[in-house]
N, C-alpha and C positions, 0 to 999 in steps of 0.2 A: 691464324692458321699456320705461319710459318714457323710459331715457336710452339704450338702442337704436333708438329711433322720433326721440328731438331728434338722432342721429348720423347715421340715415337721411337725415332732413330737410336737415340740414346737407351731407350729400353731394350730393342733388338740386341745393339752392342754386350749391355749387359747377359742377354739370358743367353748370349753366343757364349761369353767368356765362362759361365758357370756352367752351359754341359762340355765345354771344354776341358774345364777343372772339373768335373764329375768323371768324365770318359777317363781323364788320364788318371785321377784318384783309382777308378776299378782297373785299368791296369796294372798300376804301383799292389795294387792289392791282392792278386790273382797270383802276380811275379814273387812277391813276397809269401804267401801260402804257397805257391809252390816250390819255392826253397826251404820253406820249414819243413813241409813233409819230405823233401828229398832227403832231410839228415838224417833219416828210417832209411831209406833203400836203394838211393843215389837217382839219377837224373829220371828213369823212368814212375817212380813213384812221383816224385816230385810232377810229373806232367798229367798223373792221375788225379793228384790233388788241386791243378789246373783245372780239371776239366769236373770236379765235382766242385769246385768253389764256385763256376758260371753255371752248372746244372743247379744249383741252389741260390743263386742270384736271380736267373732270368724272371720264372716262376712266383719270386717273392716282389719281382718289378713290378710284373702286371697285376700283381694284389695291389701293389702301391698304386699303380696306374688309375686304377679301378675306383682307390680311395679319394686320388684326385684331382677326378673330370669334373672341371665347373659344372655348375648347374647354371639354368637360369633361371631369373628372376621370376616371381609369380607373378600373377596377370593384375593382382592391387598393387603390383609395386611398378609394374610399367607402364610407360608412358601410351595416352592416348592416343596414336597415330594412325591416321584413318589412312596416309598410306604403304603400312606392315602389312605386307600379306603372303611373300616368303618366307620361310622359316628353315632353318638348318634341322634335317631330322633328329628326332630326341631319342632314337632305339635305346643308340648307345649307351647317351644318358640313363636313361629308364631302366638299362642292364646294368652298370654300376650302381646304380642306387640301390638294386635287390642284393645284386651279391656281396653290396657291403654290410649290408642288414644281415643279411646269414653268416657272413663269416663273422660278422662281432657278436652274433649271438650264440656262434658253436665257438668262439672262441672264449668267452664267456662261463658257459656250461662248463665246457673240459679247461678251465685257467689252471686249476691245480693239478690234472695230471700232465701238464705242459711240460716240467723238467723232466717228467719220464720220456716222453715223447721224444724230446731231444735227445738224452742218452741214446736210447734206442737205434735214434737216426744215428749218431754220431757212433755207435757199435758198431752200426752197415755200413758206414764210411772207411769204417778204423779197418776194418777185414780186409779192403782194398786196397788200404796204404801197407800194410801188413799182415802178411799170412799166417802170421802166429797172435793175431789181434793184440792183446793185453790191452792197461791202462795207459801209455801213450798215446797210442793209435787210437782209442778210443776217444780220449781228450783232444787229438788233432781234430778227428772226425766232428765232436761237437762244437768246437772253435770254428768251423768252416759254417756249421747250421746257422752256429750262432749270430756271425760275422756278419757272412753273405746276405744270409736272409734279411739282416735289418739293413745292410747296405742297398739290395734291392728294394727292397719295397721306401728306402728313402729316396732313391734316385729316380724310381719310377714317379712317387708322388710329385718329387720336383717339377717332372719332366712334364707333367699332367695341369701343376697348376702356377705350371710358365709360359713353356712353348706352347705344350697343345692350346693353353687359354688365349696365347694371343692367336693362331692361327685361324681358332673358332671367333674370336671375335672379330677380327680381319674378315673371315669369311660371313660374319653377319653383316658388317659393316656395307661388304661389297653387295649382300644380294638386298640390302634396304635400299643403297642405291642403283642396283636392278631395277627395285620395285617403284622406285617413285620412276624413276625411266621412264618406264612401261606404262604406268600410271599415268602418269602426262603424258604419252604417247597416245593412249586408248582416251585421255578426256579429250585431244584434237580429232582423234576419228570421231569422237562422237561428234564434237560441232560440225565437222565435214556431213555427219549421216545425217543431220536436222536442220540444214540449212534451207531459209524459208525459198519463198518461191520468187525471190530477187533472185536467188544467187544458182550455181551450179548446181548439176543434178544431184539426188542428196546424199549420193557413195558411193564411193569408186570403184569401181568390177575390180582391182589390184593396187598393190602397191607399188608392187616390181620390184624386181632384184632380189638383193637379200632380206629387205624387211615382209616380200612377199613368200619366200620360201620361211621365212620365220613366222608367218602368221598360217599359213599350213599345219606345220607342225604341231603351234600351239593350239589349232583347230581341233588336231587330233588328240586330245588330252583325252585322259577317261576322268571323267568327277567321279571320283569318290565323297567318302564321308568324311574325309579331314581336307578336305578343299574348301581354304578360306572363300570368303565373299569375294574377297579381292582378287584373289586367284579366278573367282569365275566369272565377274564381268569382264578381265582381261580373254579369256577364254570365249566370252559372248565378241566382244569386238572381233576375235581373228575368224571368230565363224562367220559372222558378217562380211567381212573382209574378202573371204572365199565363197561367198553365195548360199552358205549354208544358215539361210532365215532358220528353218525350224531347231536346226541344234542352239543357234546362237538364243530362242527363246527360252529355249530350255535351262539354258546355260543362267540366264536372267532372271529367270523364275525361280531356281535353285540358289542364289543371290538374295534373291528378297525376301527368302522363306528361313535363310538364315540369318538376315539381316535386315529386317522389315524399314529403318529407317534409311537407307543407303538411296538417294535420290537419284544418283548415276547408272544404279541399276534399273530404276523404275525408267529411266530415258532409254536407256539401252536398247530394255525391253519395248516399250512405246516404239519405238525407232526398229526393231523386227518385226515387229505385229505390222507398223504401216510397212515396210518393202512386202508384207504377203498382201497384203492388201485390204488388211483388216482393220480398218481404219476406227471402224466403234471399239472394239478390244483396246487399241493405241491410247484412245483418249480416255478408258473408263481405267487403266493403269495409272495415267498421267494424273486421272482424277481423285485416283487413288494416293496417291502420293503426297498429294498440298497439304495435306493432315501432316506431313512431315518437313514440310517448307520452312520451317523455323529454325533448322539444325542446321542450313546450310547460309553462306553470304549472301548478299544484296544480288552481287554479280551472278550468280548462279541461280538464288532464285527469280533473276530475271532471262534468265538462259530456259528453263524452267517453264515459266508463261510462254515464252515467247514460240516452245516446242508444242505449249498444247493449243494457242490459238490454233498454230499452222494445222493441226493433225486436224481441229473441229470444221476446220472448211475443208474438209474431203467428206464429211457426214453427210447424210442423204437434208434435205431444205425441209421445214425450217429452223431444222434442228442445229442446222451447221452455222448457220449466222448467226441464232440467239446467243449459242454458246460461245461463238468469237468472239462478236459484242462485248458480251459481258461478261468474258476475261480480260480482253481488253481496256476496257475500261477500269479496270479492279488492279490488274498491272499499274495503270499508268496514273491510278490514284495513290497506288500504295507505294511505288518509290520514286523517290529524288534522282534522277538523273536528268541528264543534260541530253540524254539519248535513245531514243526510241524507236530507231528505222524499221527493224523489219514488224515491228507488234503497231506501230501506225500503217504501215504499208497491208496490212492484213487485217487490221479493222477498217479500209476502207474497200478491199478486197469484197467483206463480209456485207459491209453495207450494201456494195454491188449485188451482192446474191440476194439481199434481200427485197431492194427493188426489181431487180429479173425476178422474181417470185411470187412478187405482186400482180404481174401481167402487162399488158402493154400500153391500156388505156388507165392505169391507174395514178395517182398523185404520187412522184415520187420525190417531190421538190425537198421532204425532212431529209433523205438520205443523201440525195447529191449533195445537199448543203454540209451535211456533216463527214461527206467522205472528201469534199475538196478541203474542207478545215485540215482533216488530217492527213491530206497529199500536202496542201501548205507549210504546215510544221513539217512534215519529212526531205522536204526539199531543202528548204531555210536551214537545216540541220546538215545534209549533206548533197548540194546540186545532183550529185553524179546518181541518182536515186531515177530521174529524167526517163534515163533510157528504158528502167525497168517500167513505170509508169506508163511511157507510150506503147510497151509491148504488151501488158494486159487489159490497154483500151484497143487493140487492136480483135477484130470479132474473125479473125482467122487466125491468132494463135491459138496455141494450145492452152492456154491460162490465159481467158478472158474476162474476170471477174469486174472489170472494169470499165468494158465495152459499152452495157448499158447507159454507163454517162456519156458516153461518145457524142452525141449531139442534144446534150443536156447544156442553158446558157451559161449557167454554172462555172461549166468547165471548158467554153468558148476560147478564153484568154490564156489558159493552163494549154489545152493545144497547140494554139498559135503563138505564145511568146514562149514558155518553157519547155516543148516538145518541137522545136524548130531542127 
């Protein structure tokens, strides 16, 4: 890093010292046409020939200019980066590229009446420098065309593909890491907005301060048609962020429709359908998405499961338990980890609904047995799990799904020694 920053530095130094020596070159050159043409007519001609030496300078810059705005790279030549999703506008670009196209092809067309053209110019000059024109004046006049013109349009291109290149790429530089920023920014809201039902409510009415007046703001975006994906799951989070469920679905929906495999959009999404309360919509997204579970990590598609258990026990019974179940179980075969708190905590959640479902006289001895297995592993894994445990065996919380074992013998010793 530090001997990419001394190679930085060192390049800035250099494109200083060359429009340095470019500025002072077109002064040296301005000063000197205008002492040649002052030996026609003394000091005043001489500052006329100043003043059409930069009238035919500036003009031939920005053709220069024009000829040399970096372009960027095509979309096969750059890198896969799932988080680019600002982008530096290309107007300008897309404006230089046309009018280099036409001016090389009218300059092409008319290449042979080219020395006419000059004369001519170089005639209108000459008249200036001299009231009586003739062939000096004329010849100064086309020395100035000739000069300047290719002086600008070299100093322009210089300028175009030195400074302005590194400035556009500094400025790409800065807003990629905008984007991952914001990016990682918007993937911690998300875990804050799908956090199971251990942990805090699942999203915070604000941010506050300034990352809440900057989630405002960015609520307010208009999507249009060149709004990356990326731009507009960032765009779903701040509406979230600000109460605004239905734009922030929209916002996700318009995500996934341009990028059907983006799995952050598909949770996004899931995560505004449940704060409306549309809990089947949530999970038939989430269910939609597994078909694309392959494209992302271990860790993520266990972030993944662990949002669609949660969303299937809000489903009307006994629809809600089958489907926790047996994601649950499908998770916890399919990867290796060493850690599975809240997707054990929620399949024994589920088990609970499915004995309360069963009725009160019914045999529920398969399920207590298989929901204190998996309160066992969640504990052994991380004690502090306890607390949450005792509060949805408790039949006056608001999340009881655990109650029903409350005086199951099961779960006798789990009360009285781990819930002390």
């Amino acid at each position: 890093m530090a001997e990419m920053t001394q190679i930085s530095s060192e390049l800035d130094r250099n494109i200083r010292r060359l429009l340095i020596g470019a500025a002072v070159a077109l002064i040296v050159s301005v000063l000197v046409a205008g002492l040649a043409v002052g030996q026609m007519g003394g000091l005043s001609v001489g500052i006329v020939g100043c003043g059409w030496s930069l009238a035919v300078f500036f003009p031939a810059s920005i053709v220069g200019l024009l000829f040399g705005i970096p372009r960027r790279r095509s979309e096969a030549q750059m890198p896969k980066d799932p988080n680019a999703g600002l982008q530096l506008n290309p107007n300008l670009e897309q404006i230089s590229d046309w009018a280099t196209k036409i001016i090389t092809g009218v300059t092409l067309i008319n290449a042979r009446n080219i020395p006419s053209y000059i004369y001519k110019a170089g005639t209108y000059i000459g008249f200036s420098l001299s009231k009586d024109g003739g062939s000096q004046a004329t010849s100064s006049g086309s020395l100035i065309v000739v000069l300047f013109s290719g002086l600008g349009f070299l100093a322009g291109y210089v300028f175009a593909s030195t400074y302005l290149t590194q400035v556009l790429d500094q400025t790409r530089r800065g807003l990629d890491e905008v984007t991952k920023a914001a990016m990682a920014y918007a993937e911690s809201e998300l875990e804050k907005a799908t956090q199971p039902r251990n942990e805090s409510p699942p999203y915070p009415d604000s941010m506050g301060g300034t990352a809440d007046k900057g989630a405002r703001a960015l609520a307010a975006s208009v999507i249009g048609p060149d709004t990356s994906a990326e731009s507009l799951e960032l765009i779903g989070m701040a509406r979230m962020n600000t109460g605004q469920f239905e734009g922030a679905r929209q916002a996700f929906e318009e995500a996934i429709r341009r990028i059907p495999s983006r799995l952050r959009s598909y949770r996004g999404l899931a995560t505004s359908l449940y704060r409306m309360g549309k809990y089947s919509e949530a999970v038939n997204i989430l269910e939609r998405g597994l078909s694309f579970l392959h494209t992302e990590t271990e860790n993520q598609q266990y972030k993944y499961y662990d949002q669609l258990i949660y969303c299937c026990l809000y489903l009307d019974p006994p629809e809600s338990f089958k489907k926790a179940i047996r994601y649950a179980d499908e998770s916890i075969s399919r990867f290796q980890f060493s850690y599975f708190g809240p997707i054990l905590l929620n399949k024994a959640c589920a088990l609970g609904q499915e004995a309360e479902y069963k009725g009160p006289d019914a045999d529920i001895s398969t399920e207590a047995k298989q929901a204190r297995g998996a309160l066992d592993k969640l504990i052994a894994e991380n004690p502090g799990w306890r607390k949450r445990i005792a509060e949805l065996m408790d039949p006056e919380s608001e999340d009881h799904d655990l109650a029903v074992f409350r005086s199951r013998p099961e779960f006798r010793n789990l009360l009285n020694t781990d819930l002390k």
